[in-house]
N, C-alpha and C positions, 0 to 999 in steps of 0.2 A: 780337423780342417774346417774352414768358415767356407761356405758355400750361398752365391744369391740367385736364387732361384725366381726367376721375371720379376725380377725388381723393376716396380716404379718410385721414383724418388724426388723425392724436391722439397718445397715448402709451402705450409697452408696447400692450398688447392693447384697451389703450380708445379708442374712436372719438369723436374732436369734433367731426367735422365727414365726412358722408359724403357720395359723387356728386358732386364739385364741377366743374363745368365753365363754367373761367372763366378771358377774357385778359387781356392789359394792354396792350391797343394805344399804340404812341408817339404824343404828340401831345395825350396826357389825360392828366385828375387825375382814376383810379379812386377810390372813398372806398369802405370797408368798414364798413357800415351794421348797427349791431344789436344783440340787451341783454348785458347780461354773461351771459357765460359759454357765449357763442353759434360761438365757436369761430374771433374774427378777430384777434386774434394768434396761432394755433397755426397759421392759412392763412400766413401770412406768412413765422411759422420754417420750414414745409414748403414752400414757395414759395423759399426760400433754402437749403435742405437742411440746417438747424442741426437739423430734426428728421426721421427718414426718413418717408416713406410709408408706409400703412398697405396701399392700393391705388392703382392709376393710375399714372400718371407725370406727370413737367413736364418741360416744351420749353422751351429757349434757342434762341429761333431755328433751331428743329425739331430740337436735338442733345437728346437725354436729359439731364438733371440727373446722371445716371446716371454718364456716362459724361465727366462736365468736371472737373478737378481742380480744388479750392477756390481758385488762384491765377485760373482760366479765369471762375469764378463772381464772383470779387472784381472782376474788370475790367468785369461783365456787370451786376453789381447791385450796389447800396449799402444800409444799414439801419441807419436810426435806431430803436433800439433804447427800449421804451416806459419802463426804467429801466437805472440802469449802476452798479460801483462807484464811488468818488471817488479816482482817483490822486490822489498828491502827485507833479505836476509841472506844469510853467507850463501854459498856458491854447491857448499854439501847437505847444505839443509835442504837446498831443492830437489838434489838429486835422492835425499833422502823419503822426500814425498813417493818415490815410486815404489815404497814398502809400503804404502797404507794398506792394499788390498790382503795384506798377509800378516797383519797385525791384531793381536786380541784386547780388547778393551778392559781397561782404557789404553791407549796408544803408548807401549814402548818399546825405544828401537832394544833389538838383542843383539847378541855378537852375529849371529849369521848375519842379520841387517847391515850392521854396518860394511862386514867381506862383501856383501852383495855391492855395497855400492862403492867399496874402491876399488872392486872390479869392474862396476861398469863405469869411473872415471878412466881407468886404465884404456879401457877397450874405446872408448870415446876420447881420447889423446889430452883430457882436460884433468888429471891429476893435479899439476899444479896451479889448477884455478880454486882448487877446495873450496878455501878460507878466504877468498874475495865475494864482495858483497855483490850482488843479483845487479845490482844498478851504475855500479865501476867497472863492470866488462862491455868490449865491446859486442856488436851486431855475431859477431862469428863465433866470439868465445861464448854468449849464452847458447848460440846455437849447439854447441860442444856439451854444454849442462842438459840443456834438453833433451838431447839424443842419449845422456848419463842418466837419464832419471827414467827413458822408457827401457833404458836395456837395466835401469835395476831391478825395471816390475818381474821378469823373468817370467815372458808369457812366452807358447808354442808360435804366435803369433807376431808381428812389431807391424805396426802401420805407420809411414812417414810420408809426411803431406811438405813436399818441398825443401828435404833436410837440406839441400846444400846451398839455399839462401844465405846471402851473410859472409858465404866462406871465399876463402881465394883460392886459385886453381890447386896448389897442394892438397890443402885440406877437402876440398872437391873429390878428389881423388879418393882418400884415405876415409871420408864417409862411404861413401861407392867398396870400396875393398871392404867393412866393415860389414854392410848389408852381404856381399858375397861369404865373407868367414860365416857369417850368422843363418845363412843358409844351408853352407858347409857343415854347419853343427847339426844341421837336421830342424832349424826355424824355417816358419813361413813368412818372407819379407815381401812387406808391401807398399810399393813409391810412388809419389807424385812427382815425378820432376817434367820441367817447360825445358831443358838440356838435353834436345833433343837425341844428340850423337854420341855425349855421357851417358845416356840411358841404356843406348843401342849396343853399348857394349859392355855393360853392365847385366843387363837383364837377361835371365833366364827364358822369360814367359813376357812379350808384350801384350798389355789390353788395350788398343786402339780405341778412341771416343771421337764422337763428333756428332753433333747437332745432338747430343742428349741419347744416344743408339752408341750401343757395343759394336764398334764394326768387325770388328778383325781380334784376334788370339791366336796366337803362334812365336814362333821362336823369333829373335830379331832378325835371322837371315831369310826365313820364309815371309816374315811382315816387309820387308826391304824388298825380297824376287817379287812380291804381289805389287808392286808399285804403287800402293794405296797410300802411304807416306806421302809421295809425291801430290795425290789426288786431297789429300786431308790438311796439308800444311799450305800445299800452294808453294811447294820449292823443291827443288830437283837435289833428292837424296844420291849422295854419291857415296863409293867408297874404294878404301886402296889398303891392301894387304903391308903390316907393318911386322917384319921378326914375328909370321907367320902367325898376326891379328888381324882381325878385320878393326880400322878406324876408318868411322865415320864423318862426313861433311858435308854439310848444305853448302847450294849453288841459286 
């Protein structure tokens, strides 16, 4: 389990997010809840060490971040990153990048490599984007490769910063069910989404942010009874029981 223990975090000397203490138990879909600029992608790169700490530490299953080599971190955690550039190369070569962390030098893919990764085309619904080239797809079908290349790393882990950018409400969906299967298998999923009522019923565990502070952690229906949504977004969270769902709706 990745654990941040009073994280402060940000950049150079600037703090985004201070005191944070907060886990990501296996077994759930964390969602990181909250307005722009509130500091949940900067938790995310520091939660992966793309950015250092400012204060505290984070734990990999109680070892310091500190102290694991980027090879140890890649096995441990995966990240769908909220935007990327566009290679020019086919569509499985990319997803094929998320075997690096498990490959012996010099770099060749083996037969498990490859099953990895047409299983995670499978599980990411982009099978038949394979053999299209990184820069002929659209906004939503790389989004589909990206999310194919962190589910090939096959970490305990998966951190997504904004997966369902790009996608139309189907595929919105079917990413969302994705993270819930991958929890169901006993991973720890971790989300960025600004979809505030896709989240609310998606998530296992919400982590409320605002002004750079953890406000709030609990379940979507105790974040919701706390009316702090309302206090945080500035809009009146509603909801209406659906073929015995809670769906969510701003007012």
């Amino acid at each position: 389990m990745i654990e941040l223990q009073n994280l402060t975090a940000g950049y150079r000397e600037h703090a985004v997010l201070e005191h944070v203490d907060l886990c990501f138990p296996e077994g759930n879909v964390t969602v990181l809840l909250g307005p722009n600029g509130c500091g949940k992608s900067t938790l995310l790169k520091t939660a992966l060490g793309l950015l250092p700490p400012l204060e505290g530490q984070i734990l990999y299953d109680g070892t310091p971040l500190s102290e694991l080599a980027p090879v140890q971190v890649a096995r441990r955690a995966a990240y769908m990153a909220q935007s990327r550039g566009i290679p020019n190369i086919e569509a499985r070569r990319m997803v094929l990048h998320g075997r690096f962390p498990y490959l012996p030098f010099p770099r060749r893919y083996r037969k498990s490599d490859h099953e990895a990764v047409d299983r995670a085309l499978q599980q990411a619904d982009a099978l038949e984007l394979a053999h299209c080239r990184m820069e002929e797809l659209s906004g939503g079908q790389r989004q589909k490769i990206y999310l194919a290349m962190a589910l090939a790393q096959q970490t305990k882990t998966i951190f997504m910063d904004e997966p369902t950018t790009w996608l139309d409400v189907r595929h919105q969906m079917e990413v969302m069910r994705t993270a819930k299967d991958l929890a169901a298998a006993g991973k720890a999923v971790v989300l960025v989404s600004h979809d505030l009522c896709l989240a609310l019923r998606t998530a296992d565990r919400v982590a409320l942010l605002s002004q750079g502070r953890l406000v709030q952690v609990d379940t979507p229906l105790h974040v919701y009874e706390s009316g702090t949504l309302d206090k945080v977004f500035g809009v009146h969270v509603c909801r209406v029981c659906v073929n015995g769902t809670w769906q969510y709706f701003c007012e």
